[in-house]
mmJSON file of the N, C-alpha and C atoms, coordinates in Angstrom:
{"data_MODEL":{"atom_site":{
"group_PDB":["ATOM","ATOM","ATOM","ATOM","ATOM","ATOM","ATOM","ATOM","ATOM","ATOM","ATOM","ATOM","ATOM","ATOM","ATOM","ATOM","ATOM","ATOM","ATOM","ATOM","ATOM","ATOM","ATOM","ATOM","ATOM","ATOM","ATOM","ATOM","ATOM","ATOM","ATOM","ATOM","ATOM","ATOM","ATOM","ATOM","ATOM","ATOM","ATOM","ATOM","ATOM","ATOM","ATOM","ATOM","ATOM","ATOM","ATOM","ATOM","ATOM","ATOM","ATOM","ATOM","ATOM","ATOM","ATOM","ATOM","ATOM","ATOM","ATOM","ATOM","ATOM","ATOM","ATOM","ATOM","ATOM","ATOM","ATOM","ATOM","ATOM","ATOM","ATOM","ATOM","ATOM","ATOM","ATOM","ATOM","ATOM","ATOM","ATOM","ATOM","ATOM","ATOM","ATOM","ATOM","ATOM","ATOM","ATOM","ATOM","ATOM","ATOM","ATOM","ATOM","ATOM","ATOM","ATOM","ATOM","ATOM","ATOM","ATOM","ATOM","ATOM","ATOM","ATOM","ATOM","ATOM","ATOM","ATOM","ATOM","ATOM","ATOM","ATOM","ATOM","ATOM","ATOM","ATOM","ATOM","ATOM","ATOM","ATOM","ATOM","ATOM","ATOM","ATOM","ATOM","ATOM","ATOM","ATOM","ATOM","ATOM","ATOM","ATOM","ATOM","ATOM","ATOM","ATOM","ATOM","ATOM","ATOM","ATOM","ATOM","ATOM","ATOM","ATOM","ATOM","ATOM","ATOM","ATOM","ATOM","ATOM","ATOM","ATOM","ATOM","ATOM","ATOM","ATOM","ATOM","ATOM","ATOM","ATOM","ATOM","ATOM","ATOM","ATOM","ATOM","ATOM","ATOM","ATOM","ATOM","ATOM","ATOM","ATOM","ATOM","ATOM","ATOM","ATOM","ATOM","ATOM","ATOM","ATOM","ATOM","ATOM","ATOM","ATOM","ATOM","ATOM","ATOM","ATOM","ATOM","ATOM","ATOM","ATOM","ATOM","ATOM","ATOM","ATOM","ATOM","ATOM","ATOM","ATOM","ATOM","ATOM","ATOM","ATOM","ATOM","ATOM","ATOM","ATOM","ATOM","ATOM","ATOM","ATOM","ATOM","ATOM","ATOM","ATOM","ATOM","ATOM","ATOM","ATOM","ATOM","ATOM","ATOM","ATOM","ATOM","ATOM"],
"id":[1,2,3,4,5,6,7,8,9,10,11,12,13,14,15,16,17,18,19,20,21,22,23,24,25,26,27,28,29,30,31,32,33,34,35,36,37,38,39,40,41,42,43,44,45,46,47,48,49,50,51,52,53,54,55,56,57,58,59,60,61,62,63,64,65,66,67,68,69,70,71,72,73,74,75,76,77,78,79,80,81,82,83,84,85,86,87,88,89,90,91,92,93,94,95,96,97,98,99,100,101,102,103,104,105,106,107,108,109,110,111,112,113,114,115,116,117,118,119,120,121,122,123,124,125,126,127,128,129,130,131,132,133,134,135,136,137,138,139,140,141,142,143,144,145,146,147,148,149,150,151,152,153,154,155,156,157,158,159,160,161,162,163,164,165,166,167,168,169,170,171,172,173,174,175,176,177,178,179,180,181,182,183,184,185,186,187,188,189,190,191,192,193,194,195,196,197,198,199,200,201,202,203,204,205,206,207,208,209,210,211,212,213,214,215,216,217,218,219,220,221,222,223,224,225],
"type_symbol":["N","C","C","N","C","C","N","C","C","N","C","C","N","C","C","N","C","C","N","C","C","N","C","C","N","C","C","N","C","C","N","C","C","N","C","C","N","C","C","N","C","C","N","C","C","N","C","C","N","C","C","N","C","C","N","C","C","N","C","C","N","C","C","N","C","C","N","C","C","N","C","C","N","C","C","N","C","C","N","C","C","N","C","C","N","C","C","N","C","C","N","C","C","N","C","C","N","C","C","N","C","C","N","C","C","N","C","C","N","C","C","N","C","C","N","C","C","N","C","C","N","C","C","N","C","C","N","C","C","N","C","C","N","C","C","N","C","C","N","C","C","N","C","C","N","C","C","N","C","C","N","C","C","N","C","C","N","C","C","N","C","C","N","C","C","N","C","C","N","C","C","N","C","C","N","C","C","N","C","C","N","C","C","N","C","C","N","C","C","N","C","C","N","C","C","N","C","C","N","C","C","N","C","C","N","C","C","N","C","C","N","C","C","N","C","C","N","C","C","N","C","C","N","C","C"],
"label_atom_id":["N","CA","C","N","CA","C","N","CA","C","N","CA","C","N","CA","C","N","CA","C","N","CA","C","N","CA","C","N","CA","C","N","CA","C","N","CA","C","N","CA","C","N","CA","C","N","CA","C","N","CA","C","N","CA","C","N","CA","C","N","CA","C","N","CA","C","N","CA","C","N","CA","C","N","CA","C","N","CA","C","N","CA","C","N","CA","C","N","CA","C","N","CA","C","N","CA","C","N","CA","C","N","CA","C","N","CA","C","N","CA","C","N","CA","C","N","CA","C","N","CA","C","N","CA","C","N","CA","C","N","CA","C","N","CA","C","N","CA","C","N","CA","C","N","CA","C","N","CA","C","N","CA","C","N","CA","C","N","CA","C","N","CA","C","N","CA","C","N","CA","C","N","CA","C","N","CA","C","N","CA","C","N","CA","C","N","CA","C","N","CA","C","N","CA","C","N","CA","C","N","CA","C","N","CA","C","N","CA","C","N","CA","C","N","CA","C","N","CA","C","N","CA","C","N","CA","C","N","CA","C","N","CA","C","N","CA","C","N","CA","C","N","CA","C","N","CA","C","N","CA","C","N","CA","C","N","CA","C","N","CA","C"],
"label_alt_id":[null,null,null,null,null,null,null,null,null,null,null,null,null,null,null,null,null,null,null,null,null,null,null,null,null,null,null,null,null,null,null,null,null,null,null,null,null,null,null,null,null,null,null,null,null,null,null,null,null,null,null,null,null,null,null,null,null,null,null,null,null,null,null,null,null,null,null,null,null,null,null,null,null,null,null,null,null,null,null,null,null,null,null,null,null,null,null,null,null,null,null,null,null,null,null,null,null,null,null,null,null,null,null,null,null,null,null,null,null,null,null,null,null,null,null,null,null,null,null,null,null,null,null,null,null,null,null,null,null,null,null,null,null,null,null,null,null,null,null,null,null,null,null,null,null,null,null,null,null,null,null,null,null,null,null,null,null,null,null,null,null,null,null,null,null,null,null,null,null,null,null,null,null,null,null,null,null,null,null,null,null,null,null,null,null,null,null,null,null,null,null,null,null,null,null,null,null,null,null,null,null,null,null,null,null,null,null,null,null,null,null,null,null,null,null,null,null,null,null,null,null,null,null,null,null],
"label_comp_id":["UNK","UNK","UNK","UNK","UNK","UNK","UNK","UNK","UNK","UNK","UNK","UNK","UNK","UNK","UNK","UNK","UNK","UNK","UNK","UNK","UNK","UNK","UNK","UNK","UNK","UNK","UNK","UNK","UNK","UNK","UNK","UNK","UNK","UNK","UNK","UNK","UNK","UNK","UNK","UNK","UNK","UNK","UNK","UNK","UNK","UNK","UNK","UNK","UNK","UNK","UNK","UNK","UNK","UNK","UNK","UNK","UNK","UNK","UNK","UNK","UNK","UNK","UNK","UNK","UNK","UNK","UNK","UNK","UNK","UNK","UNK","UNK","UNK","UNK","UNK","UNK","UNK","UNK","UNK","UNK","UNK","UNK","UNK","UNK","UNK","UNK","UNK","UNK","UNK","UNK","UNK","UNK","UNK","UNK","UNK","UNK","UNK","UNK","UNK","UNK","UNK","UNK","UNK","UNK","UNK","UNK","UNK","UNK","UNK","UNK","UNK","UNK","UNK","UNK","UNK","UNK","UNK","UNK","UNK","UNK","UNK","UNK","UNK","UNK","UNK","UNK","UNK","UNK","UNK","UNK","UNK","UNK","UNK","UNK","UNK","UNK","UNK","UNK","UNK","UNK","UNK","UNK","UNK","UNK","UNK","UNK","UNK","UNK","UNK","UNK","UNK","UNK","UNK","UNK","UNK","UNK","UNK","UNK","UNK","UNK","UNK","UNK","UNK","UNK","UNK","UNK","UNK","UNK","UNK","UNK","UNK","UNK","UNK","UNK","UNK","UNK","UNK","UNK","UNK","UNK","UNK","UNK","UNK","UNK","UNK","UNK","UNK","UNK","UNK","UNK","UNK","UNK","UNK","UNK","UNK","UNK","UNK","UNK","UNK","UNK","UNK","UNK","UNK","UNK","UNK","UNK","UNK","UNK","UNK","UNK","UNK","UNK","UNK","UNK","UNK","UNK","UNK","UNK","UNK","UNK","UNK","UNK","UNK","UNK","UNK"],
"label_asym_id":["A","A","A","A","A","A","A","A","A","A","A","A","A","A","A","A","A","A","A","A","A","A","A","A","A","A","A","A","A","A","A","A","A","A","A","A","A","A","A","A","A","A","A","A","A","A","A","A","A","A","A","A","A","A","A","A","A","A","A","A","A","A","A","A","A","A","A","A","A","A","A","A","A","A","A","A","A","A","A","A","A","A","A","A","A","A","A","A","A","A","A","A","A","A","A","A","A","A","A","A","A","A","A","A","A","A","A","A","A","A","A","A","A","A","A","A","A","A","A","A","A","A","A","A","A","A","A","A","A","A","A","A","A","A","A","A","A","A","A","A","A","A","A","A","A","A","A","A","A","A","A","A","A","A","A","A","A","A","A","A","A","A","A","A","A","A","A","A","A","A","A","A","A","A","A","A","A","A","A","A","A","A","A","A","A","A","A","A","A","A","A","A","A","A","A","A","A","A","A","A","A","A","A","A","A","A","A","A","A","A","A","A","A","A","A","A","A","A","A","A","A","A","A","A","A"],
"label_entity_id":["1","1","1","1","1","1","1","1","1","1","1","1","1","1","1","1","1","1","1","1","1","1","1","1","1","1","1","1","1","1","1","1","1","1","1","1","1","1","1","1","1","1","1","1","1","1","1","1","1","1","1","1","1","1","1","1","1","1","1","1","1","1","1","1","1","1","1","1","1","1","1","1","1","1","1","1","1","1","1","1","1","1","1","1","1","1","1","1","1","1","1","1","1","1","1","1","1","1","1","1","1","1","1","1","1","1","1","1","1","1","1","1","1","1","1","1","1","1","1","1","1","1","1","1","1","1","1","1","1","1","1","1","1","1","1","1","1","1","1","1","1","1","1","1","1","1","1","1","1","1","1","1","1","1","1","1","1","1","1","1","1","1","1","1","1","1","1","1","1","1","1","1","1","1","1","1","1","1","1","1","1","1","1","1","1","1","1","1","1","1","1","1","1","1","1","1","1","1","1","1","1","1","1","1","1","1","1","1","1","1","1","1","1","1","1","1","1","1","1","1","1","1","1","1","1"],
"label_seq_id":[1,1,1,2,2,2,3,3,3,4,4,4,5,5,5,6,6,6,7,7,7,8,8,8,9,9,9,10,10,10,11,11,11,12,12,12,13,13,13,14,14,14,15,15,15,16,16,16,17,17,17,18,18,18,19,19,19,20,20,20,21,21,21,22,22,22,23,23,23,24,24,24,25,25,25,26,26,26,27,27,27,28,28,28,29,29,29,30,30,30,31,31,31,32,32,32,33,33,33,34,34,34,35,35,35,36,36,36,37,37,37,38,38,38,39,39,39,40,40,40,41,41,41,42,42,42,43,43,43,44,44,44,45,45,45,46,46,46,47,47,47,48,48,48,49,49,49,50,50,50,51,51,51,52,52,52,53,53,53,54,54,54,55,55,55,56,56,56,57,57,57,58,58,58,59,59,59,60,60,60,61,61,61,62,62,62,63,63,63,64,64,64,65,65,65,66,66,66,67,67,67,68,68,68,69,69,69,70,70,70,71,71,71,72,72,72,73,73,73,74,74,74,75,75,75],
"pdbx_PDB_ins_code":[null,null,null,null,null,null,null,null,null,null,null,null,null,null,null,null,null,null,null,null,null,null,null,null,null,null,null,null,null,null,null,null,null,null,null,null,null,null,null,null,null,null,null,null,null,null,null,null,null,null,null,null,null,null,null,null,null,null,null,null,null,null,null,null,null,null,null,null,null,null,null,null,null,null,null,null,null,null,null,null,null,null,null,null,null,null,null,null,null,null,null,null,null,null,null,null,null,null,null,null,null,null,null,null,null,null,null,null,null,null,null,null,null,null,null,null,null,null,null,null,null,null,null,null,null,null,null,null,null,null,null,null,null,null,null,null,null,null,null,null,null,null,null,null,null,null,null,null,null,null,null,null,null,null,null,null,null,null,null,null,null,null,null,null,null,null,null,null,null,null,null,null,null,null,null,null,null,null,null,null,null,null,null,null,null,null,null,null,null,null,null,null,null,null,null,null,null,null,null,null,null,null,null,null,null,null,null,null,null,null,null,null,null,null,null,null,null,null,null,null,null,null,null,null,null],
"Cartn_x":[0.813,0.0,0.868,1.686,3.244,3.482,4.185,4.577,3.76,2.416,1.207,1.071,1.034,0.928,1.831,3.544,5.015,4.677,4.103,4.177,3.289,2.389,0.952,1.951,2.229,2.895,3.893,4.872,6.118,5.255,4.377,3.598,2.923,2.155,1.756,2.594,3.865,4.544,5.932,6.016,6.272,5.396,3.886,3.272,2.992,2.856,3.0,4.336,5.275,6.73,6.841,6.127,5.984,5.106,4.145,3.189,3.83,4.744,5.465,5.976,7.202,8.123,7.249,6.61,4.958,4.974,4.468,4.361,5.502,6.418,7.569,8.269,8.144,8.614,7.574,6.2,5.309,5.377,5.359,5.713,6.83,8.315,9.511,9.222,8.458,8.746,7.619,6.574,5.708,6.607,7.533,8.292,9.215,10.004,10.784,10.304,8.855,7.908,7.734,7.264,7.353,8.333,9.69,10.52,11.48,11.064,11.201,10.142,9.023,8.01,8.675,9.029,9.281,10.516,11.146,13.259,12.674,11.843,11.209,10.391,10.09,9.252,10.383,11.585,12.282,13.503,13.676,14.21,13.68,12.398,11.223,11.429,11.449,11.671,12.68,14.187,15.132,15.362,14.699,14.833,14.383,13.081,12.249,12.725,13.265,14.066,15.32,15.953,17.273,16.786,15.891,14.976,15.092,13.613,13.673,15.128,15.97,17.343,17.814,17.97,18.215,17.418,16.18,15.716,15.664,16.066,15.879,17.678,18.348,20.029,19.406,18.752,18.632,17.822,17.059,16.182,17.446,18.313,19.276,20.21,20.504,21.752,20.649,19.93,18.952,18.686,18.586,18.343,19.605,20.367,21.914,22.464,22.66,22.945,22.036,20.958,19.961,20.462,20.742,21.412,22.34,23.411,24.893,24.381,23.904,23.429,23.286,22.213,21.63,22.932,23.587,25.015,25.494,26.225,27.208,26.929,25.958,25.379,26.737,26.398,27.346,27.424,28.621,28.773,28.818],
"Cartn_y":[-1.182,0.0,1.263,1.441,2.426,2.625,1.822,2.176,2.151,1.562,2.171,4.181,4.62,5.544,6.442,5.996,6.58,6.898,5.716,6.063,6.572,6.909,7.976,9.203,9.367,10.936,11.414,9.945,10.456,11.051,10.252,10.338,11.916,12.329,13.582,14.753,14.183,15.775,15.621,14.482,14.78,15.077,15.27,15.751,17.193,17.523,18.729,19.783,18.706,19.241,19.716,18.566,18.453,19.739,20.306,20.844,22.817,23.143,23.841,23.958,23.134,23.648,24.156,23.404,23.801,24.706,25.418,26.7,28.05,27.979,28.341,28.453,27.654,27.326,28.216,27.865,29.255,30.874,30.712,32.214,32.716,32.06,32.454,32.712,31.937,32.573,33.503,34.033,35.014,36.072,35.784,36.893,37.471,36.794,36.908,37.559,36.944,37.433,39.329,39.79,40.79,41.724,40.822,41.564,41.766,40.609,41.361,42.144,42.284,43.51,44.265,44.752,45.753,46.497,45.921,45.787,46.021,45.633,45.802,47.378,47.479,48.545,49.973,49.991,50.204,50.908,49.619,49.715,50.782,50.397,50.87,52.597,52.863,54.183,54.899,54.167,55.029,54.799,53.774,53.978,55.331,55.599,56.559,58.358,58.181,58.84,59.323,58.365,58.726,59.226,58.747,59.164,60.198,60.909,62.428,63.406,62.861,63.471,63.828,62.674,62.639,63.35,63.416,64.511,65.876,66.207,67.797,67.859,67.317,67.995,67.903,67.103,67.007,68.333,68.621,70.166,70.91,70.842,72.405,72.033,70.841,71.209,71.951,71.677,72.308,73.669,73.74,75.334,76.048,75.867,75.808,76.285,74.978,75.232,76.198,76.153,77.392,78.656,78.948,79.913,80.174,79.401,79.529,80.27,79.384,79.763,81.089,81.578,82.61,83.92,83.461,84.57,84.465,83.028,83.124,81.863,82.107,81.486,81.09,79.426,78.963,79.254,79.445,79.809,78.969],
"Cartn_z":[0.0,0.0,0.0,1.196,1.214,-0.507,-0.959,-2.071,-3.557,-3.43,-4.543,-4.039,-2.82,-2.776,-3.206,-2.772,-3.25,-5.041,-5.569,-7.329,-7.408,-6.767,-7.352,-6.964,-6.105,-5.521,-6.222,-6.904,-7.958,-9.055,-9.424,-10.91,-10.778,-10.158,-9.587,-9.548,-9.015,-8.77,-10.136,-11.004,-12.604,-13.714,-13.202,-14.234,-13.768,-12.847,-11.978,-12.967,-12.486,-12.826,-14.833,-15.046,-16.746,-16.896,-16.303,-16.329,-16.391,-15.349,-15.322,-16.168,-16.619,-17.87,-18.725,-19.643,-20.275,-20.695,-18.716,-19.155,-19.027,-18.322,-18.555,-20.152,-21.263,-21.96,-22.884,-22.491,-23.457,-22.804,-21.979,-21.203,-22.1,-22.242,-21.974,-24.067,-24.949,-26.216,-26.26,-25.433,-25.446,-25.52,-24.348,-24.07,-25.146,-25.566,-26.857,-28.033,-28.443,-29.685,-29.204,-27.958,-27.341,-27.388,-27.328,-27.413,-28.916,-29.576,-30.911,-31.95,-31.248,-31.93,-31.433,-29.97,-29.63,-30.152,-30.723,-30.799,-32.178,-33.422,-34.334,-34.637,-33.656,-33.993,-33.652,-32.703,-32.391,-33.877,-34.643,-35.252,-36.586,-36.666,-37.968,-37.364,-36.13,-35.512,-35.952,-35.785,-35.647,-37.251,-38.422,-39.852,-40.329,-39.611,-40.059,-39.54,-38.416,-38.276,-39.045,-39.472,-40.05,-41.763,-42.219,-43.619,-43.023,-42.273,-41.812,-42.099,-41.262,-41.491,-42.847,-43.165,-44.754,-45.815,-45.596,-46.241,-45.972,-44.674,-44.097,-44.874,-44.742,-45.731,-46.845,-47.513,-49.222,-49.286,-48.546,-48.755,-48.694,-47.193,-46.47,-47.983,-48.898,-49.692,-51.186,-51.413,-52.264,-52.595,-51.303,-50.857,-51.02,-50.707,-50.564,-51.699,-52.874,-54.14,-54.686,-54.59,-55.798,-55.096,-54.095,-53.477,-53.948,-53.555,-54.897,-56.229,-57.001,-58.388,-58.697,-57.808,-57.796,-58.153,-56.689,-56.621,-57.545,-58.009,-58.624,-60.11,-60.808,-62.13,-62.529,-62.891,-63.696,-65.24,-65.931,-66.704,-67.975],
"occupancy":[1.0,1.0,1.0,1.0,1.0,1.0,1.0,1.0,1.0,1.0,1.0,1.0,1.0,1.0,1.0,1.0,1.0,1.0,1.0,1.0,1.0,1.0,1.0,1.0,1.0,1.0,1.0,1.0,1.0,1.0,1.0,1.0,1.0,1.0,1.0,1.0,1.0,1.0,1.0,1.0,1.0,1.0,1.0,1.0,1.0,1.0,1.0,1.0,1.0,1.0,1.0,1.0,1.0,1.0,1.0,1.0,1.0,1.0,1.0,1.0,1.0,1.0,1.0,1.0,1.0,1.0,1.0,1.0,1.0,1.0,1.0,1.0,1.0,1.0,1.0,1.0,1.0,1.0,1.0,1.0,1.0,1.0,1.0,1.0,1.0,1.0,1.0,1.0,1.0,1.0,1.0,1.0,1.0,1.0,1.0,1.0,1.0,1.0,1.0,1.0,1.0,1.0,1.0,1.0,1.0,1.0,1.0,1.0,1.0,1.0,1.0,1.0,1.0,1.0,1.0,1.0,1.0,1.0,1.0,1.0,1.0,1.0,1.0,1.0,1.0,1.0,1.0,1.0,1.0,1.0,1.0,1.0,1.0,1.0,1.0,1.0,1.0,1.0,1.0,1.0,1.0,1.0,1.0,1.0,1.0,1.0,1.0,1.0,1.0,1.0,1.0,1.0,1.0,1.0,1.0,1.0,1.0,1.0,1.0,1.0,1.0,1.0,1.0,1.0,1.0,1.0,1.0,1.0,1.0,1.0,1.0,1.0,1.0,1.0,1.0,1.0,1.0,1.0,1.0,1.0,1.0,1.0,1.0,1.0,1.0,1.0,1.0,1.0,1.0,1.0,1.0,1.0,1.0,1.0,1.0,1.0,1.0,1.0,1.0,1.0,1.0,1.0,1.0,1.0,1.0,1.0,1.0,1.0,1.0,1.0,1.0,1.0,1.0,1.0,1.0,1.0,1.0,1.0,1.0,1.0,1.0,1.0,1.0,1.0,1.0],
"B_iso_or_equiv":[0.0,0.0,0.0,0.0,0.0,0.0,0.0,0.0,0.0,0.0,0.0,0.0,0.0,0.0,0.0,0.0,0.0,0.0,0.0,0.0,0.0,0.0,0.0,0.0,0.0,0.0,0.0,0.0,0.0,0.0,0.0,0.0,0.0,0.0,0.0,0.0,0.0,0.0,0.0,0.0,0.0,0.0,0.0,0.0,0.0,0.0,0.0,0.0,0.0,0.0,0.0,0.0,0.0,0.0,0.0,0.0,0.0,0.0,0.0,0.0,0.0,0.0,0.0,0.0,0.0,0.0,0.0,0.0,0.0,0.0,0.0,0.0,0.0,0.0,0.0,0.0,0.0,0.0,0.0,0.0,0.0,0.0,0.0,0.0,0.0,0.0,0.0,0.0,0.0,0.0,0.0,0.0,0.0,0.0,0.0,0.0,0.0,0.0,0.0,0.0,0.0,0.0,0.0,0.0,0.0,0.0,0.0,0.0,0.0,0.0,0.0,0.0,0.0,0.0,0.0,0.0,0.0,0.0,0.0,0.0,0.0,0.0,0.0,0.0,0.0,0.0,0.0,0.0,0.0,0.0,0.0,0.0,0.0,0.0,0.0,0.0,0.0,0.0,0.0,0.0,0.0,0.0,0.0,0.0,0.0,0.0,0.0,0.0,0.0,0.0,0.0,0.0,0.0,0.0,0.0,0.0,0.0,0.0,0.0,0.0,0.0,0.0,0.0,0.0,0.0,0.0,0.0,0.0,0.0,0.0,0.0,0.0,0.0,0.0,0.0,0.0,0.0,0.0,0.0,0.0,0.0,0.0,0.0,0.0,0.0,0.0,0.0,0.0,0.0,0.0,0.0,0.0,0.0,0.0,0.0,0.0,0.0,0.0,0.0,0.0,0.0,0.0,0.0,0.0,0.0,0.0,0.0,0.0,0.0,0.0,0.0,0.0,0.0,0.0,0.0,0.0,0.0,0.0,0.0,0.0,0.0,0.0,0.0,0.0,0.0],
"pdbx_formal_charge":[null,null,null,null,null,null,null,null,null,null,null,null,null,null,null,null,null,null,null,null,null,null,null,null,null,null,null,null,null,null,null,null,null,null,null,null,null,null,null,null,null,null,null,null,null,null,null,null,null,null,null,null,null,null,null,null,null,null,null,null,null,null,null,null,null,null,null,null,null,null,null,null,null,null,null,null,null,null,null,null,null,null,null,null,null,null,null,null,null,null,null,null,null,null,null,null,null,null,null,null,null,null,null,null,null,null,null,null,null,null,null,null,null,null,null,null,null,null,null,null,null,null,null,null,null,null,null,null,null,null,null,null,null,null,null,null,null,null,null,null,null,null,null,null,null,null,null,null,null,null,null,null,null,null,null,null,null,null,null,null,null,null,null,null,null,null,null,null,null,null,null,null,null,null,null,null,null,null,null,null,null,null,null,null,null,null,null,null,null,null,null,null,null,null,null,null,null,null,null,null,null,null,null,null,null,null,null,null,null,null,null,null,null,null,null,null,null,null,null,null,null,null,null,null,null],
"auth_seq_id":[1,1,1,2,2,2,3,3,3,4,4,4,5,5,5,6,6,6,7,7,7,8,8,8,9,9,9,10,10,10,11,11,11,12,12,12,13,13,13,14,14,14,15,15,15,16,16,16,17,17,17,18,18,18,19,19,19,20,20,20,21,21,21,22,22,22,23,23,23,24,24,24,25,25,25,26,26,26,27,27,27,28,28,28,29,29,29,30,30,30,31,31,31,32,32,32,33,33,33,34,34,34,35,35,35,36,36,36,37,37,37,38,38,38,39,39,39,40,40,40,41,41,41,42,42,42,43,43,43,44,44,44,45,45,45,46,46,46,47,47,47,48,48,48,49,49,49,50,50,50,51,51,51,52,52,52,53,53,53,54,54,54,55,55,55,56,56,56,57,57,57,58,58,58,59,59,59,60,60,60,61,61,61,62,62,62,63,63,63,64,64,64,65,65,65,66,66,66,67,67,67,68,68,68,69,69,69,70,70,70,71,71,71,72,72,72,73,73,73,74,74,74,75,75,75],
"auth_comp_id":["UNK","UNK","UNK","UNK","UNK","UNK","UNK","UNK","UNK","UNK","UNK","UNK","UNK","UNK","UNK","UNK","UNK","UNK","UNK","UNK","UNK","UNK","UNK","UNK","UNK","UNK","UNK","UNK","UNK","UNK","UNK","UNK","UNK","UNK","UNK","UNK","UNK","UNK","UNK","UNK","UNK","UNK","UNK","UNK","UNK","UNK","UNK","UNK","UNK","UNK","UNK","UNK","UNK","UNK","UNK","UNK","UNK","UNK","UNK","UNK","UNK","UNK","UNK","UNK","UNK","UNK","UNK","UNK","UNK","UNK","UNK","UNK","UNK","UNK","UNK","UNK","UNK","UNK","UNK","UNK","UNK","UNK","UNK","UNK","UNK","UNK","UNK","UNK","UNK","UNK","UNK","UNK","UNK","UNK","UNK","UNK","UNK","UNK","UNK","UNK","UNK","UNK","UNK","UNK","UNK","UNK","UNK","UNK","UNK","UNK","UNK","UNK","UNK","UNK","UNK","UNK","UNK","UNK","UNK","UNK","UNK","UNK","UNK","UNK","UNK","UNK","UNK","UNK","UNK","UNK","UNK","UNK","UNK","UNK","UNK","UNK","UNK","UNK","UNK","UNK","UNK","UNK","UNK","UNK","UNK","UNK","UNK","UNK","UNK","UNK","UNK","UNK","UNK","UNK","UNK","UNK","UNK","UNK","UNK","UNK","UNK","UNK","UNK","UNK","UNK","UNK","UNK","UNK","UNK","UNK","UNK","UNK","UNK","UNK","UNK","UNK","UNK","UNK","UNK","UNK","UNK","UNK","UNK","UNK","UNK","UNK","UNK","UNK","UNK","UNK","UNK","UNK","UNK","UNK","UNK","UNK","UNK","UNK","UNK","UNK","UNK","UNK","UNK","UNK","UNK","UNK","UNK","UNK","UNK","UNK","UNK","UNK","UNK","UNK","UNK","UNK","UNK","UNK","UNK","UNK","UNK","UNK","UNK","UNK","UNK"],
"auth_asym_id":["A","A","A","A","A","A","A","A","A","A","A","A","A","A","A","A","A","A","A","A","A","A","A","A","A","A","A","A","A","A","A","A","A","A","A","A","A","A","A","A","A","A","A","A","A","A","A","A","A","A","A","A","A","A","A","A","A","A","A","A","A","A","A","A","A","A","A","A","A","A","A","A","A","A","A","A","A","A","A","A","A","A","A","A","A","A","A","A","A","A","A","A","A","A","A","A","A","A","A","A","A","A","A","A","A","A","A","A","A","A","A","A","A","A","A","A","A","A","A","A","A","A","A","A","A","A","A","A","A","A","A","A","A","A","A","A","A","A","A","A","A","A","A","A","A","A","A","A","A","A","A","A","A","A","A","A","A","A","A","A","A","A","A","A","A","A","A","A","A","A","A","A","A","A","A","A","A","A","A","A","A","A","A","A","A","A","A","A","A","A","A","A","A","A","A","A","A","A","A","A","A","A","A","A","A","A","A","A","A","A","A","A","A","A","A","A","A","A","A","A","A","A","A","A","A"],
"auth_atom_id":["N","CA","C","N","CA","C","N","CA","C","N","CA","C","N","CA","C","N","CA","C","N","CA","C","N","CA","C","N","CA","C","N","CA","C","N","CA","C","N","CA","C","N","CA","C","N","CA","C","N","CA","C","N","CA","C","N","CA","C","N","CA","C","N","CA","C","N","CA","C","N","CA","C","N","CA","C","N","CA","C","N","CA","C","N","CA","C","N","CA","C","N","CA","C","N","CA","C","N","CA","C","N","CA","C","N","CA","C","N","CA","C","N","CA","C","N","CA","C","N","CA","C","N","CA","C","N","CA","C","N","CA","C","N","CA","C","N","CA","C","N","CA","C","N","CA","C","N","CA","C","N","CA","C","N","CA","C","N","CA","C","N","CA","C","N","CA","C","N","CA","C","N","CA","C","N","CA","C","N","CA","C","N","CA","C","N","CA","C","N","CA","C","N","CA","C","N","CA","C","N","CA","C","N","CA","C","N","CA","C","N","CA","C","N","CA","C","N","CA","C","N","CA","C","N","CA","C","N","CA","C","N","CA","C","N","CA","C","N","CA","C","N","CA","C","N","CA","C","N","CA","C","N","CA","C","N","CA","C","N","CA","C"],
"pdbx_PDB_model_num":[1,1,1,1,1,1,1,1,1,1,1,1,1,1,1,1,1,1,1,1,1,1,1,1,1,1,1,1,1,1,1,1,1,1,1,1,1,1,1,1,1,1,1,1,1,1,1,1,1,1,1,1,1,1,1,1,1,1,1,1,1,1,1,1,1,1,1,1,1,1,1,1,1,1,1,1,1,1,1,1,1,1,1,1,1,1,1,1,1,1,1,1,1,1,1,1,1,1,1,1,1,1,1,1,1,1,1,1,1,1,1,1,1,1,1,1,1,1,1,1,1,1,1,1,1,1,1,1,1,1,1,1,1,1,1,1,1,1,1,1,1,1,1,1,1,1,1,1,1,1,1,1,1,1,1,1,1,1,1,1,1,1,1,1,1,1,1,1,1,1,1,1,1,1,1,1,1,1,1,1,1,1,1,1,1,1,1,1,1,1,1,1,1,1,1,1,1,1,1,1,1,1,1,1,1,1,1,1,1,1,1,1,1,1,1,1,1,1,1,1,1,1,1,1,1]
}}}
């Protein structure tokens, strides 16, 4: 009887145990997926940013040159 009860209690606290990883193991790529939207969206930021940049010089050299011109028309 002792030991029918010992293997119900092993069996119990490895499906217990099985039961955990489980969810540990879905938690832990929730987390990941999370953190590459975030690291993603992150990135889509500082792209869109650096465009911005890149177009405010392509205007300031624009402006710039027709300025030149103006003064000093190429010949």
């Amino acid at each position: 009887m002792k030991s029918n009860n010992g293997f119900i209690l092993i069996e119990v606290s490895l499906c217990i145990t099985i039961t955990m990883i489980i969810v540990c193991l879905v938690f832990g790529v929730k987390q990941l997926e999370v953190m590459h939207r975030s690291s993603l969206d992150l990135y889509n930021e500082e792209d869109e940013n650096r465009y911005i940049q890149i177009l405010r010089n392509r205007n300031e050299c624009e402006i710039e040159c027709t300025t030149k011109e103006e003064i000093q028309p190429l010949t």
